[in-house]
C-alpha positions as CSV (number, residue, x, y, z in Angstrom):
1,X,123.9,107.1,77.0
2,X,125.2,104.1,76.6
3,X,126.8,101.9,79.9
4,X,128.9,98.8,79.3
5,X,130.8,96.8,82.2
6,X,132.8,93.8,80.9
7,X,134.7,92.2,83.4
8,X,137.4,90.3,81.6
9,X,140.5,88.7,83.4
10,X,143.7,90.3,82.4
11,X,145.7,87.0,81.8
12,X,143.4,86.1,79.0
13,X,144.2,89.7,77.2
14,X,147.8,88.7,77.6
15,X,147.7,85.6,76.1
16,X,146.1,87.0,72.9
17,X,142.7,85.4,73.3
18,X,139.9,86.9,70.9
19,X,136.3,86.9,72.1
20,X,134.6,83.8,71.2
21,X,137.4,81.9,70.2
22,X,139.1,79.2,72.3
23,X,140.2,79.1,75.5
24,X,143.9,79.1,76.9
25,X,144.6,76.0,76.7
26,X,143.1,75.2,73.8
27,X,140.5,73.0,74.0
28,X,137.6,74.7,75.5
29,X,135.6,77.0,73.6
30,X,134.8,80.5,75.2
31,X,130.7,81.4,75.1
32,X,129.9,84.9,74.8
33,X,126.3,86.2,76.5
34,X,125.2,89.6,76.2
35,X,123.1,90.6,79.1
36,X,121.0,93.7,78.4
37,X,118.6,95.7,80.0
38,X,116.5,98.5,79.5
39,X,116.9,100.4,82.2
40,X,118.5,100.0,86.3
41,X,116.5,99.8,88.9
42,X,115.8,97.3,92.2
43,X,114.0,93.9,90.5
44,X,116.0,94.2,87.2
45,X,119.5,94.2,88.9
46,X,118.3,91.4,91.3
47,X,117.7,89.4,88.1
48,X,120.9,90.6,86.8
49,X,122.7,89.7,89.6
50,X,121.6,86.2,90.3
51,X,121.9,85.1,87.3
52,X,125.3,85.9,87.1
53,X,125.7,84.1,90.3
54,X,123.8,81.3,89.3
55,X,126.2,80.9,85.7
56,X,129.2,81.0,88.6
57,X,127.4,77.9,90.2
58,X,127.5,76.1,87.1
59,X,130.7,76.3,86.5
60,X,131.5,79.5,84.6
61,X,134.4,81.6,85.0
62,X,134.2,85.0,83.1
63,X,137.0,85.4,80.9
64,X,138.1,81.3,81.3
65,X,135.4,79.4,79.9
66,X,132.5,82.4,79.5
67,X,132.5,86.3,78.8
68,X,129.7,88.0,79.8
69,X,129.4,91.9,79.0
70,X,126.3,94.1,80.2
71,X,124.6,96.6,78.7
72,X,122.1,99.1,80.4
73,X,120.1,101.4,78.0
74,X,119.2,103.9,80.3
75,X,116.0,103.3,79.5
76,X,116.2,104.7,76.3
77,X,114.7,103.3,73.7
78,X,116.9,104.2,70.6
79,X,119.7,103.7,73.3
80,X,118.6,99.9,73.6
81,X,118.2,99.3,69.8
82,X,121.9,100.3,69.2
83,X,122.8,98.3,71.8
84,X,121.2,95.3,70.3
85,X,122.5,96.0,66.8
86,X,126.1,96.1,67.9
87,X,125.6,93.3,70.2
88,X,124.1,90.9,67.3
89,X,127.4,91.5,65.2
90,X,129.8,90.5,67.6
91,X,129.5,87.3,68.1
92,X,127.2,87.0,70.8
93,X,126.4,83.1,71.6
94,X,123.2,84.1,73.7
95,X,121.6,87.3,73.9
96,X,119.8,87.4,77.5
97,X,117.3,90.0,77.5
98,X,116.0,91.6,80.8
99,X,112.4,92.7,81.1
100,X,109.6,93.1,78.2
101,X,111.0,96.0,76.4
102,X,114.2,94.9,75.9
103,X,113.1,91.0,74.7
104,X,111.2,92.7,72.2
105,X,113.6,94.9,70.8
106,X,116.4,91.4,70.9
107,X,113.2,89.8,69.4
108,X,114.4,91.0,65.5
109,X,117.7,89.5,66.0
110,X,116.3,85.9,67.2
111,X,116.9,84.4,63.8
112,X,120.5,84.3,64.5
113,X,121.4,84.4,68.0
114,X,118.9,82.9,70.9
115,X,117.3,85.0,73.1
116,X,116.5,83.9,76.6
117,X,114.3,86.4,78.2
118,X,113.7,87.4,81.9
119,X,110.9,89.3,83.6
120,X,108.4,89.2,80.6
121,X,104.7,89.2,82.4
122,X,103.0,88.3,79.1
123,X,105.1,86.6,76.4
124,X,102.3,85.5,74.2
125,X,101.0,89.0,74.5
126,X,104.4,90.3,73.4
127,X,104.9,88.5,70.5
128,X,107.8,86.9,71.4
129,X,105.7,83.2,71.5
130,X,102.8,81.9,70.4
131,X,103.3,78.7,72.5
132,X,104.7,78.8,76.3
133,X,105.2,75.0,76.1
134,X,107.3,75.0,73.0
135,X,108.7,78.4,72.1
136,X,108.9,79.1,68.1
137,X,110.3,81.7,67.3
138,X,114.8,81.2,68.9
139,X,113.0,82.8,72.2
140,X,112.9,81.2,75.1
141,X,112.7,82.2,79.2
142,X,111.1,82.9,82.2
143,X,107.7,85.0,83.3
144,X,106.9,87.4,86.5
145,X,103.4,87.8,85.4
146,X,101.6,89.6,88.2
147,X,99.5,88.4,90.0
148,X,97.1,90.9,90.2
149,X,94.1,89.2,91.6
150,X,95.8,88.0,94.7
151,X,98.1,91.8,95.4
152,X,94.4,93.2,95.1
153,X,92.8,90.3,97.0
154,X,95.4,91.0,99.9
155,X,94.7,94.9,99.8
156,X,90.8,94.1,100.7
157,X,91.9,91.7,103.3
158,X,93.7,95.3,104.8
159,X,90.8,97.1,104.0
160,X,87.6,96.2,103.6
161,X,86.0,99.4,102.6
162,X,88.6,100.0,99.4
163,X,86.5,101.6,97.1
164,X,88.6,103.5,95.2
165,X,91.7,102.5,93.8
166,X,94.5,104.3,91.7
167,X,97.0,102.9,89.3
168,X,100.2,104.3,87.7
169,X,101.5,102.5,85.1
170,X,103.6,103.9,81.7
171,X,101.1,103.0,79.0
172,X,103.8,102.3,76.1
173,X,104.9,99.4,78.2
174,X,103.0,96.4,77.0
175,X,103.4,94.6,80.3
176,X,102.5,97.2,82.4
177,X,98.9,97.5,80.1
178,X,98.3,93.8,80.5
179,X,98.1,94.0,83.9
180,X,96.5,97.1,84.3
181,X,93.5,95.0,82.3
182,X,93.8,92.6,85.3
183,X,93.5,95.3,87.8
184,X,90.8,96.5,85.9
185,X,88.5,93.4,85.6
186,X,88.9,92.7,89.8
187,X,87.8,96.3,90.3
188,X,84.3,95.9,88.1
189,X,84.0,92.6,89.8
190,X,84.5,94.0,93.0
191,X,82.5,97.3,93.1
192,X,85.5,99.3,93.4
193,X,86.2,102.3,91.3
194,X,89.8,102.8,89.2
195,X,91.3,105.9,88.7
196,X,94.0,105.7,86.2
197,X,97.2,108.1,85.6
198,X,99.8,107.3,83.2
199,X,103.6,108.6,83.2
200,X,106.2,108.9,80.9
201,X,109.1,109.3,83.0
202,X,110.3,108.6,86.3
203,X,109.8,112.0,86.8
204,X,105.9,111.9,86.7
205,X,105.8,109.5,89.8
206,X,106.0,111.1,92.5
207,X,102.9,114.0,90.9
208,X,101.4,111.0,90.2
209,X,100.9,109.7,93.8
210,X,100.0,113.1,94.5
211,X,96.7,113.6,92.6
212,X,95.4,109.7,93.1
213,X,96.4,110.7,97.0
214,X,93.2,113.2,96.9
215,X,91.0,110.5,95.5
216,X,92.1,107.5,96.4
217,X,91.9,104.5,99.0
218,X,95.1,103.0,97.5
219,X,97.5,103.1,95.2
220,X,98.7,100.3,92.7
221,X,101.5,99.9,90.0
222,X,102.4,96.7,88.5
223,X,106.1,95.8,87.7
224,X,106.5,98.9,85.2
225,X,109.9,99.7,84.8
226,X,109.2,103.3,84.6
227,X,107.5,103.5,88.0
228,X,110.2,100.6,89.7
229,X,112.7,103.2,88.9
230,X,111.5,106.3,90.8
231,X,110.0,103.6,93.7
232,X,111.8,105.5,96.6
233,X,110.5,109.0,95.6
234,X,106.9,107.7,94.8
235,X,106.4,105.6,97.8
236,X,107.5,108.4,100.4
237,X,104.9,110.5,99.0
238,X,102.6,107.8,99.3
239,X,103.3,107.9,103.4
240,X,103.4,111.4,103.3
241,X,99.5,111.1,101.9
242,X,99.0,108.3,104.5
243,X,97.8,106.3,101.1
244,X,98.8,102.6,101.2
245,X,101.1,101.8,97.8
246,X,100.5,98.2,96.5
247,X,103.5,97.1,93.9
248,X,104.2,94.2,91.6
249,X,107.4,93.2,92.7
250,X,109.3,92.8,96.2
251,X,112.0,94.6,95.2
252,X,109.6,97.8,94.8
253,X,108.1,96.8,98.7
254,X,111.9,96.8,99.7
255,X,112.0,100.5,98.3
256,X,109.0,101.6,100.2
257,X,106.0,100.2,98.8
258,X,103.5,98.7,101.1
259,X,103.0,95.1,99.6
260,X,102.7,92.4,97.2
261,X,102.0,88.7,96.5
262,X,104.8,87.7,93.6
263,X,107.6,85.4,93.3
264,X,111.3,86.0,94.6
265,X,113.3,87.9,91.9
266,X,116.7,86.3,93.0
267,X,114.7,82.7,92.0
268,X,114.0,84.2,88.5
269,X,117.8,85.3,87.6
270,X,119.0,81.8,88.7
271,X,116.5,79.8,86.7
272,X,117.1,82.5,83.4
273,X,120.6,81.5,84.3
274,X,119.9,77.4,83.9
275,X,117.9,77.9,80.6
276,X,121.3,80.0,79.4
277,X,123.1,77.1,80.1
278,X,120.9,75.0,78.2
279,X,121.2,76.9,75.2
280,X,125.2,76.9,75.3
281,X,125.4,73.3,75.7
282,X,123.1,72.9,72.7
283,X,119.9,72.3,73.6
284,X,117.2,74.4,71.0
285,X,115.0,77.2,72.6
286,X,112.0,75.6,71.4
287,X,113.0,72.4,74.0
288,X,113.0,75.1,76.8
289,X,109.6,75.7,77.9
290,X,108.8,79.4,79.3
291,X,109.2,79.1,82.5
292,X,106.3,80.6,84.8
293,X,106.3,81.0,88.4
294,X,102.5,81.0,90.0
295,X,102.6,79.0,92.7
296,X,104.4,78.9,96.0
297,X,103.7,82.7,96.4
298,X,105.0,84.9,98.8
299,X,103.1,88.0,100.9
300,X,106.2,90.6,101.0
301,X,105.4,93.7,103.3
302,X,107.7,96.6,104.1
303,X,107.7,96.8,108.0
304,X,109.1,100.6,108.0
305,X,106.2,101.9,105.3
306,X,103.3,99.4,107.3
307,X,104.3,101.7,110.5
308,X,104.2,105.0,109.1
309,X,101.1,104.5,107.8
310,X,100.1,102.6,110.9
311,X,98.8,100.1,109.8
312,X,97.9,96.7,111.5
313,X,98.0,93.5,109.5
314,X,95.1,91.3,109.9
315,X,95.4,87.5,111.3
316,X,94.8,86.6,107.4
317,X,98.3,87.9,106.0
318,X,100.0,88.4,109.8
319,X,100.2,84.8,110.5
320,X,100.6,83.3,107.0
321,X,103.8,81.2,107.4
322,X,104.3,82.8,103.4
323,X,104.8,86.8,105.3
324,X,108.5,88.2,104.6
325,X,108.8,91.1,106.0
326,X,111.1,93.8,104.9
327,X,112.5,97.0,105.6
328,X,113.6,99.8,103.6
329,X,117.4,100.1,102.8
């Protein structure tokens, strides 16, 4: 169940480098990061994949002066825990953990190795912190807490009369409960009734969509790993319903949902990437605030799901110079 890609240049092998140890010629020293995550799926490999990118703007050259390997657990969870044992006896420099379930479970092994998270919605909440402004605990990283309030916000701006509003969400992900609370509190405030059906597998989605369809006004799912990995499935039978599907994260509006208000994933992976570099070159986690991105929002909408539902934006969110509109790959 386990998926490793290490990407290692075959002139190191052949001069009988050791990971960890020095480099060719000598005098620099190779860093080792371990990037892991619990499962594949659109937002997690954009953050995987710019912050890769981002490491390679700072100067580092897997197998010259870094080695990176990657993990994927498949989102298993005794799949992820064996990852993270093996990875925290080989000499890992920097353990960089991808999404809440997986900083958790890296969260035992922060004693000894530092742990630079991505995509955790509610640190605090997680118990990887009890402080965002100076992290205590060898954990440090960056936050894609939801903004719930404005996603839901933008949905009445569609539709006025929402009065009834249906949320997936897998329950045993704590950031997925967090912001289910959120989506909770704007619906008593705002007269609108919730209807609530949790899954346990990507599997569940797409039934999912189908009951709250019967129901229902609109859909809604925060960032949930669970549900962002059976996006495409669940968000064409959304359409099929004719039931807007609201989503925490653009990547899931590029795999069909309708829309969201959140940050730019590929911005996340690159700042996770400039905290890594931080750590290597010395610098203690608890000097690297957690990094939160809450302003300078973006309105993502996905132009091929808005026309099959047929809907038309209003002047509100149409000519807000923060629209990006997108299209289903």
């Amino acid at each position: 169940m386990r998926r490793m890609n290490k990407i290692m240049i075959a002139a190191l092998a052949t001069l009988g480098m050791l990971c960890g140890c020095t480099a060719a010629n000598g005098d620099k020293e190779i860093k080792k990061i371990s990037v892991v995550q619990i499962v594949s799926h659109s937002s997690l490999n954009t953050i995987r994949d710019s912050f890769t990118d981002e490491l390679k703007e700072l100067g580092y050259t897997d197998g010259e002066n870094i080695e990176i390997e990657y993990y994927d657990a498949g989102n298993d969870t005794s799949t992820l825990n064996s990852i993270l044992s093996t990875v925290s006896g080989d000499g890992t420099d920097v353990i960089m953990a991808i999404a809440t379930p997986t900083a958790q479970a890296a969260a035992k092994y922060a004693q000894d190795i530092p742990v630079v998270f991505a995509a955790v919605s509610d640190p605090i909440g997680a118990g990887l912190t009890t402080t965002l402004e100076k992290p205590d605990k060898n954990i440090t990283g960056t936050m894609d807490d939801v903004q719930v309030d404005q996603i839901l916000a933008t949905a009445l701006e569609v539709d006025p009369d929402l009065k009834r509003l249906g949320v997936i969400y897998n329950a045993s992900e704590a950031n997925s409960v967090t912001n289910i609370e959120k989506a909770k509190a704007f619906c008593e405030e705002h007269d609108i009734e919730m209807q609530e059906v949790t899954v346990t597998s990507t599997n569940d989605v797409q039934q999912a969509v189908t009951t709250l369809s019967a129901s229902c006004d609109a859909i809604f799912s925060p960032n949930d790993n669970t549900v962002a990995s059976a996006m495409s499935a669940g968000a064409q039978s959304a359409i099929e319903h004719q039931i807007p599907y609201y989503v925490g994260a653009d990547s899931m509006v590029n795999d069909g949902g309708f829309l969201t208000v959140g940050i730019d994933y590929e911005d996340l992976g690159r700042e996770t990437a400039r905290m890594v570099d931080q750590v290597l070159k010395g610098t203690a986690t608890a000097d690297i605030p957690v990094k939160q991105f809450k302003t300078d929002l973006s309105i993502y909408v996905n132009e091929s799901t808005m026309q099959a539902l047929g809907i038309t934006l209003p002047d509100s969110i149409a000519e807000n110079e923060k629209l990006v509109m997108m299209k289903t790959e």
